[in-house]
C-alpha positions in Angstrom: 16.4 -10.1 33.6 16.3 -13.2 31.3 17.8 -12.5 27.9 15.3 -11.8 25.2 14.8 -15.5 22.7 15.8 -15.3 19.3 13.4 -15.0 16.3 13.0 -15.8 13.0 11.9 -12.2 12.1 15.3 -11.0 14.8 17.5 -13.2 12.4 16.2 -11.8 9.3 16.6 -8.0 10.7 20.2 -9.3 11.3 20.3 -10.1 8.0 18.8 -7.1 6.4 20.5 -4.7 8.3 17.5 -3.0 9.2 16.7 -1.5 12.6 12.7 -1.7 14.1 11.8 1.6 12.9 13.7 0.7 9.2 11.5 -2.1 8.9 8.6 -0.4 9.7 9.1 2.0 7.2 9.7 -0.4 4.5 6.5 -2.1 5.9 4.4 0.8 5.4 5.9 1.9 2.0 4.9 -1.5 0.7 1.5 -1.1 2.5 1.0 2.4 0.7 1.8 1.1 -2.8 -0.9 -1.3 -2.1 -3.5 1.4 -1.2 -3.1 0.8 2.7 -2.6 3.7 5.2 -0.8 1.5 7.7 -0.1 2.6 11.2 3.0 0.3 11.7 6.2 1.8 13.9 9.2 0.4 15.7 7.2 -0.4 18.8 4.7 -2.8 16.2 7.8 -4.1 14.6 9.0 -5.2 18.0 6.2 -7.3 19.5 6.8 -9.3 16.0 9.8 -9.3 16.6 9.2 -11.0 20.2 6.6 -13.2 18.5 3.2 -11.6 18.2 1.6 -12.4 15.2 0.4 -9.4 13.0 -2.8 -10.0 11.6 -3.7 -9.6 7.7 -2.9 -8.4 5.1 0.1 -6.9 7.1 1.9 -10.1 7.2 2.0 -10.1 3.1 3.3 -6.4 2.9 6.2 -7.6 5.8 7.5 -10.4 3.8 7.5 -8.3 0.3 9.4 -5.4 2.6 11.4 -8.5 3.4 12.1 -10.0 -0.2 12.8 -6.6 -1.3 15.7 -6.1 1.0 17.5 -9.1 0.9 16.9 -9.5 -3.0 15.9 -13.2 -2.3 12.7 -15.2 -1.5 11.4 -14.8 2.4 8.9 -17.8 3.3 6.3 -17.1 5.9 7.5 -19.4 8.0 11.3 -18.2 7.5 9.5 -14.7 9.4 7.8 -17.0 12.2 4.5 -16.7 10.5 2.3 -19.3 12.2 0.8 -19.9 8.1 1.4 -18.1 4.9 -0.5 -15.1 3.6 -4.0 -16.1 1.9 -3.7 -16.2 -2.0 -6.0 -18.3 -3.9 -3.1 -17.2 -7.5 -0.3 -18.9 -9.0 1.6 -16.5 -10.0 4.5 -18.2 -11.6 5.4 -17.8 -15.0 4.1 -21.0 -15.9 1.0 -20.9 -14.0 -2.1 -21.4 -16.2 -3.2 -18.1 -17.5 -6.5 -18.7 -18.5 -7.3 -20.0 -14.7 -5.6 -17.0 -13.3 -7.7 -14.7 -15.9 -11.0 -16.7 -14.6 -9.8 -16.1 -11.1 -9.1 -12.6 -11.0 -12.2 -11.5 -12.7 -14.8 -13.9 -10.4 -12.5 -12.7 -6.9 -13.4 -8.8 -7.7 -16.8 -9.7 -8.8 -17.1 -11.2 -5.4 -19.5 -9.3 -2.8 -18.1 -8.1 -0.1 -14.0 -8.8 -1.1 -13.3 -5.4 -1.7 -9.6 -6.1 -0.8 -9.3 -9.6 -2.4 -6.9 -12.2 -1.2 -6.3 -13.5 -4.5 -4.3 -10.3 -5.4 -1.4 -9.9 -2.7 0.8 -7.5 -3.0 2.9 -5.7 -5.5 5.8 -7.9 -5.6 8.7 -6.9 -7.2 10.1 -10.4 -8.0 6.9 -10.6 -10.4 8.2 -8.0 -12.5 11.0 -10.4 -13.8 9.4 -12.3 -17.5 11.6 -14.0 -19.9 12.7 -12.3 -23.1 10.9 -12.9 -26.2 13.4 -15.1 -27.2 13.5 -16.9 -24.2 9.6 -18.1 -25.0 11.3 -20.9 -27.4 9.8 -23.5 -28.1 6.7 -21.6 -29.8 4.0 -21.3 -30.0 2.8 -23.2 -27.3 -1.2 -23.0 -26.8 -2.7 -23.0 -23.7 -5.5 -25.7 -22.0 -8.4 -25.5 -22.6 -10.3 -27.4 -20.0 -13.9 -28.0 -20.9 -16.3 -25.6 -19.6 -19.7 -25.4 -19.7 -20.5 -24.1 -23.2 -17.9 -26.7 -24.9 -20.2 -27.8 -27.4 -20.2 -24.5 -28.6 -17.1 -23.6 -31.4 -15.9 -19.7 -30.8 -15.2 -18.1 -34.2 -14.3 -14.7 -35.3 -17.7 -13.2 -35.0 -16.1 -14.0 -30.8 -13.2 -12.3 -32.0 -14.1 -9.5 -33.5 -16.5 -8.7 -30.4 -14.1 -9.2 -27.9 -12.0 -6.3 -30.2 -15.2 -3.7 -29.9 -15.7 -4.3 -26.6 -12.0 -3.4 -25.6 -12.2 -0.6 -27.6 -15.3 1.1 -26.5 -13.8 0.7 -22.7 -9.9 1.8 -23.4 -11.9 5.0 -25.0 -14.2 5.3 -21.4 -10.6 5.0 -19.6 -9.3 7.2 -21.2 -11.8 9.8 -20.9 -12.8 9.3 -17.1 -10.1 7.2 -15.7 -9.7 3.7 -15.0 -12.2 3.9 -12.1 -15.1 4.4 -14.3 -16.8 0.9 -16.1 -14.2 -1.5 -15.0 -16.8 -3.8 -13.1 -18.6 -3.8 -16.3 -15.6 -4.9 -18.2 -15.0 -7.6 -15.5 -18.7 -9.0 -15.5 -17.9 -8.7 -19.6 -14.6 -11.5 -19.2 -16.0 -13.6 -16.6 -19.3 -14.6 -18.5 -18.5 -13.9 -22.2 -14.7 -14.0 -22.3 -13.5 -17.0 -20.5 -16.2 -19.0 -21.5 -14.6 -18.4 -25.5 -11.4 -18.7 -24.2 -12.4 -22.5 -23.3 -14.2 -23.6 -26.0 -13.5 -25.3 -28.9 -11.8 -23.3 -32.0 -9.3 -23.8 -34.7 -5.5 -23.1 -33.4 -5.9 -19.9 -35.7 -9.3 -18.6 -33.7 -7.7 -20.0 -30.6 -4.3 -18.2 -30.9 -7.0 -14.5 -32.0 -8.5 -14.9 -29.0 -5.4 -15.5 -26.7 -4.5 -12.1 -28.4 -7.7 -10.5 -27.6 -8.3 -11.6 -24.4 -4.6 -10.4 -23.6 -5.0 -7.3 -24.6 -8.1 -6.8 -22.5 -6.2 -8.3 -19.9 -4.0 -5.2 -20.5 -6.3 -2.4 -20.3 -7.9 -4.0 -17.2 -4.2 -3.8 -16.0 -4.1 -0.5 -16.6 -7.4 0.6 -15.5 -6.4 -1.0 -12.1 -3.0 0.5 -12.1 -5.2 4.3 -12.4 -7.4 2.9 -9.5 -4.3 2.8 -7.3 -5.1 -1.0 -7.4 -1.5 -2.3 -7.9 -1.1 -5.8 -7.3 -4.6 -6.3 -9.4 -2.6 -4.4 -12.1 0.6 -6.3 -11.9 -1.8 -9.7 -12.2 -3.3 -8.5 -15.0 -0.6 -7.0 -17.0 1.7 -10.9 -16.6 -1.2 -12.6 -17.4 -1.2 -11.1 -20.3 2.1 -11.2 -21.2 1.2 -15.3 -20.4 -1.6 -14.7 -23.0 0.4 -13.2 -25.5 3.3 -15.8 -25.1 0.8 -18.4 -25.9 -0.8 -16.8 -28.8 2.9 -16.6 -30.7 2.0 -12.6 -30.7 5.0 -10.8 -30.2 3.5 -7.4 -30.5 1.3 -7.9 -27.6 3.6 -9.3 -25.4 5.8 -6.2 -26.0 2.2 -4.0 -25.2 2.0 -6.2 -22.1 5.6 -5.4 -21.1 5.6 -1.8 -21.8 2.3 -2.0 -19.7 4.4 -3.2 -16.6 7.7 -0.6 -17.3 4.9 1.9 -17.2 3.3 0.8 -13.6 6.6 0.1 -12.4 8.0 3.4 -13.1 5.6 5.4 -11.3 5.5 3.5 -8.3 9.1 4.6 -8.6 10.9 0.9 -9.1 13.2 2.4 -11.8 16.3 0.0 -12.5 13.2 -2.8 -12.8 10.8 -0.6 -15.3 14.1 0.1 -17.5 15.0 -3.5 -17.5 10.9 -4.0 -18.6 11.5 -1.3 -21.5 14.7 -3.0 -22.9 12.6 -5.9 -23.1 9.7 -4.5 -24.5 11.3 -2.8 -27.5 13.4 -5.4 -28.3 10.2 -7.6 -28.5 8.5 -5.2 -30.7 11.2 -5.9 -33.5 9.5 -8.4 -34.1 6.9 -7.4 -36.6 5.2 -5.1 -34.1 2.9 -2.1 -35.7 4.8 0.7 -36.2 2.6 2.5 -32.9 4.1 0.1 -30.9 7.4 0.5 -32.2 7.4 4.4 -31.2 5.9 4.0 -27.7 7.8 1.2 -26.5 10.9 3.5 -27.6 9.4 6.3 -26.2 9.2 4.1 -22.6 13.1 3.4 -23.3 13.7 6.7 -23.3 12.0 7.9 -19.8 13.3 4.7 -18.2 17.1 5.9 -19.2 16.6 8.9 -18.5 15.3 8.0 -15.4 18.3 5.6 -14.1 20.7 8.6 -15.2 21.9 6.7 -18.8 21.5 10.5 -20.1 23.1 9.3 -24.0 20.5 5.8 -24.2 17.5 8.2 -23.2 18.5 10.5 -26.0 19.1 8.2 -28.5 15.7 5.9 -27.6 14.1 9.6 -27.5 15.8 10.3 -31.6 14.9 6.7 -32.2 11.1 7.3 -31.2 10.3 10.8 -32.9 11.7 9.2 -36.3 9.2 6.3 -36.1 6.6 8.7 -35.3 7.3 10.9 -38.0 7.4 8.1 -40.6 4.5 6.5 -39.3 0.8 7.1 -41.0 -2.1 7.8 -39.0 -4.3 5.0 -38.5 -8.1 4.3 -37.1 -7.8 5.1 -33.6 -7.7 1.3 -31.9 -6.1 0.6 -28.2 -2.5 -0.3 -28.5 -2.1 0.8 -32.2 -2.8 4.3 -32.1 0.0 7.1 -30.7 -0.9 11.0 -31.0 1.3 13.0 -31.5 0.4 14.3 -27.6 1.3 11.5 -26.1 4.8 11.5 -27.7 5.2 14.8 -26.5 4.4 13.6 -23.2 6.8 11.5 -22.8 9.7 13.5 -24.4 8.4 15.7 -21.5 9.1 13.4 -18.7 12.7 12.1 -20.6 13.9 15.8 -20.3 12.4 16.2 -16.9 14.2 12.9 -15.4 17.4 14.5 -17.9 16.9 18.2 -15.5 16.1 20.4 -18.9 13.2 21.9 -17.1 13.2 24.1 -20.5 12.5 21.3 -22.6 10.4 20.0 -20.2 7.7 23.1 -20.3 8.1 23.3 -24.4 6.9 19.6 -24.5 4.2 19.8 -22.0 3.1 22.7 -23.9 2.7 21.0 -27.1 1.6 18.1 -25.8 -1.7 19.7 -24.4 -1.9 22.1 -27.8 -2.5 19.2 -29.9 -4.1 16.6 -26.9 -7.6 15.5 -28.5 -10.3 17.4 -25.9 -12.5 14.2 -25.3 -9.7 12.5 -23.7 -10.5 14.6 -20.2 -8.0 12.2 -18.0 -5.0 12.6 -20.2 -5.7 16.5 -20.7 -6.3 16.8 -17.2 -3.0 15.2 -16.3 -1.0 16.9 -19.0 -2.0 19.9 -17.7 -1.5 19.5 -14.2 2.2 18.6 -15.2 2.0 21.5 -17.4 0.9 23.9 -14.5 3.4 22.1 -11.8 6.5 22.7 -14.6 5.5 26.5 -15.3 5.3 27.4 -11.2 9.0 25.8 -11.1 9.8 28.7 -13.8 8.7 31.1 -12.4 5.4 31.1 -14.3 2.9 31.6 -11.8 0.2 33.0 -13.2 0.1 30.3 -16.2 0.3 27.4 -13.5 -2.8 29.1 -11.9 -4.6 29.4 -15.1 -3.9 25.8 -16.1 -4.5 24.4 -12.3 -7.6 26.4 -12.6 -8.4 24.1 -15.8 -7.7 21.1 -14.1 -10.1 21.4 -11.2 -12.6 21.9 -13.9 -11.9 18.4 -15.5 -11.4 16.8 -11.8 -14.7 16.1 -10.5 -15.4 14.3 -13.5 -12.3 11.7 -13.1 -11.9 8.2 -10.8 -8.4 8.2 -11.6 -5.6 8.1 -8.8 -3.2 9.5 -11.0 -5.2 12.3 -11.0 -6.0 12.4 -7.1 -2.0 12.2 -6.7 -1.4 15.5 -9.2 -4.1 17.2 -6.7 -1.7 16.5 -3.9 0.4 17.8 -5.4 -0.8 21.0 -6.5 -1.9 21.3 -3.1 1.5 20.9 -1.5 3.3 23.2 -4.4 0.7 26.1 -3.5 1.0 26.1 0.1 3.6 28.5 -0.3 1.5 31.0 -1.9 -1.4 30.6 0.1 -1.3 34.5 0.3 -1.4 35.2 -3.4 -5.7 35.9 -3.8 -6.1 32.8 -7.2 -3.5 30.4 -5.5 -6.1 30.9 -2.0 -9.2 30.4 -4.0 -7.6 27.3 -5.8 -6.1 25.7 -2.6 -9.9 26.5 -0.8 -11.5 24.6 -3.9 -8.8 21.9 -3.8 -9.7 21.1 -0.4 -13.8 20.9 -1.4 -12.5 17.9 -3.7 -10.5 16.0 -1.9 
């Protein structure tokens, strides 16, 4: 029998290490964080390998599995890709942001695009933006093309709009997850918004609105990020960062960053979330509000704890509760506003990530005691942490009371976050299936997913 021809995608496997069945993993672990079930094995891996061509999107999610492996960039043609995966976005760090902003809103408005090309994948390489003091020399403004309306000058009536309308949505997310109103929003940027954007201002308007539109660029980030929508998340969030840069804001490019440590995190891509929450605190030195100060420490401290640097996560932890406890309340506006729940939240995950299970229950506890009760997606969360923490202590009872709670806030939720603490009190209960409540809870469970 002839010998089998080299491939591209043979001599990258060579490279990488990686066996059929390794790759294919990888493949469908990139596919999952991009909210694809993927049936992709060894015997898949080896017809590419032999030169059939897989057909989209898998070819993006085999060249991120790629770039993630060998820590460098992997063309399409480098894999024997006959072209390179569809993407109509520049995603550079020096790509326009205001055409990227247009473009993302206008692709998911599209009918019948429900998995856009324009967003990709998740790409690790794109969580890598400069430090704030890298952004020299500032402040540089960004185009601002002509556009339809360019006869007409934006002002700060635009400006102070734009600031209602992101916080009457960040309050809907946060109440019913980030699945609820965010094609509203989007209709909301890409025929109010971007038109402002564009038009003619004074630098001072200009640089307000960069800000604004940022930080609505942020909470869409994050609404997608709760929609298991990650690569739409990760657009968002650098974009914004972009935005910030441009408006001179150093406050909002620290939100922006601390947006991405955040999404990073939980799709579990640690060392690059802590090296996101360095940046972002140091960032907010500069004359951030003091809010911002304590959350982005507050990040610091899960992402240490969470790469095993046990002292820096107790020191960002300290460093955090003192800013919070010096810090007066203030009208509750996205990004400057941190409850006292949400502090307790995250010194629950620090000790969690630290193994002080104790500390871990104490926190949750407190953190749902003083959790305001419109905010049904955080509540719900917190106490589906809450019940999962108590049934590792023994508690079972409490965990059944408090996963009985949670059901009761679910049907009201489009949140993934929320879908993924269902699995998992599905999974932790299996166990228990024989106990009478943990039956009933596992039968309702089932009814909801």
């Amino acid at each position: 029998m002839p010998p089998t021809p080299d491939s591209p995608l043979r001599h990258l496997l060579a490279q990488a290490g990686w066996s059929h069945a390794q790759l294919a993993a990888a493949v469908r672990a990139v596919a999952a964080e991009n909210g694809q079930a993927l049936a992709c094995d060894r015997s898949a891996v080896a017809r590419w390998a032999h030169g059939t061509r897989p057909r989209p999107p898998v070819p993006q999610y085999l060249l991120e599995a790629l770039r993630r492996r060998l820590g460098r960039t992997v063309t399409a043609q480098e894999a024997g890709l006959s072209r390179a995966p569809e993407t109509a976005l520049d995603s550079s760090w020096d790509a326009d942001p205001l055409r990227n902003l247009t473009r993302l809103a206008h692709s998911e408005l599209a009918p019948h695009q429900e998995e856009s090309p324009v967003a990709g994948t998740y790409r690790l390489t794109a969580l890598a933006v400069p430090r704030w003091d890298q952004l020299e020399p500032r402040p540089r403004l960004s185009r601002r093309p002509s556009a339809p309306n360019a006869g007409r000058r934006a002002g700060r009536t635009e400006v102070e709009a734009l600031q209602t309308v992101t916080a009457f949505f960040a309050h809907a997310a946060t109440r019913y997850g980030g699945g609820h109103a965010r094609t509203a929003l989007l209709c909301y940027l890409a025929h109010d918004v971007t038109p402002w954007l564009h038009a003619p201002a004074t630098d001072s308007v200009h640089r307000q609105l960069l800000t604004a539109g940022a930080q609505l660029a942020i909470l869409l980030g994050d609404m997608c990020a709760d929609d298991s929508r990650d690569a739409l998340a990760q657009h968002y969030h650098r974009t914004a960062a972009r935005l910030a840069a441009d408006a001179d804001d150093p406050a909002t490019y620290a939100v922006a960053l601390h947006a991405m440590s955040t999404h990073a995190y939980e799709l579990d891509h640690r060392p690059a979330a802590l090296a996101l929450s360095r940046q972002a605190a140091d960032a907010a030195r500069h004359h951030a509000h003091p809010a911002i100060l304590t959350y982005t420490q507050a990040q610091l401290a899960v992402t240490e704890a969470g790469t095993h640097h046990r002292s820096s996560a107790l020191a960002a932890l300290h460093t955090a509760e003192h800013l919070h406890s010096s810090t007066e309340p203030s009208a509750s506006m996205p990004f400057t506003t941190y409850p006292d729940a949400a502090l307790d939240f995250q010194r629950a995950r620090t000790l969690n990530a630290l193994g002080d299970h104790v500390g871990t229950l104490s926190a949750l506890t407190s953190s749902l005691r003083t959790h305001p009760p419109d905010r049904h997606r955080a509540r719900a969360l917190i106490t589906a942490h809450l019940a999962e923490a108590q049934l590792r202590q023994g508690h079972r009872e409490a965990a059944l009371a408090n996963w009985e709670r949670f059901l009761g806030d679910y049907p009201t939720l489009r949140s993934a976050r929320a879908t993924r603490r269902l699995t998992a009190m599905r999974q932790l209960l299996e166990p228990h299936v024989t106990h009478p409540a943990a039956a009933r809870l596992l039968h309702r469970a089932t009814q909801l997913h």
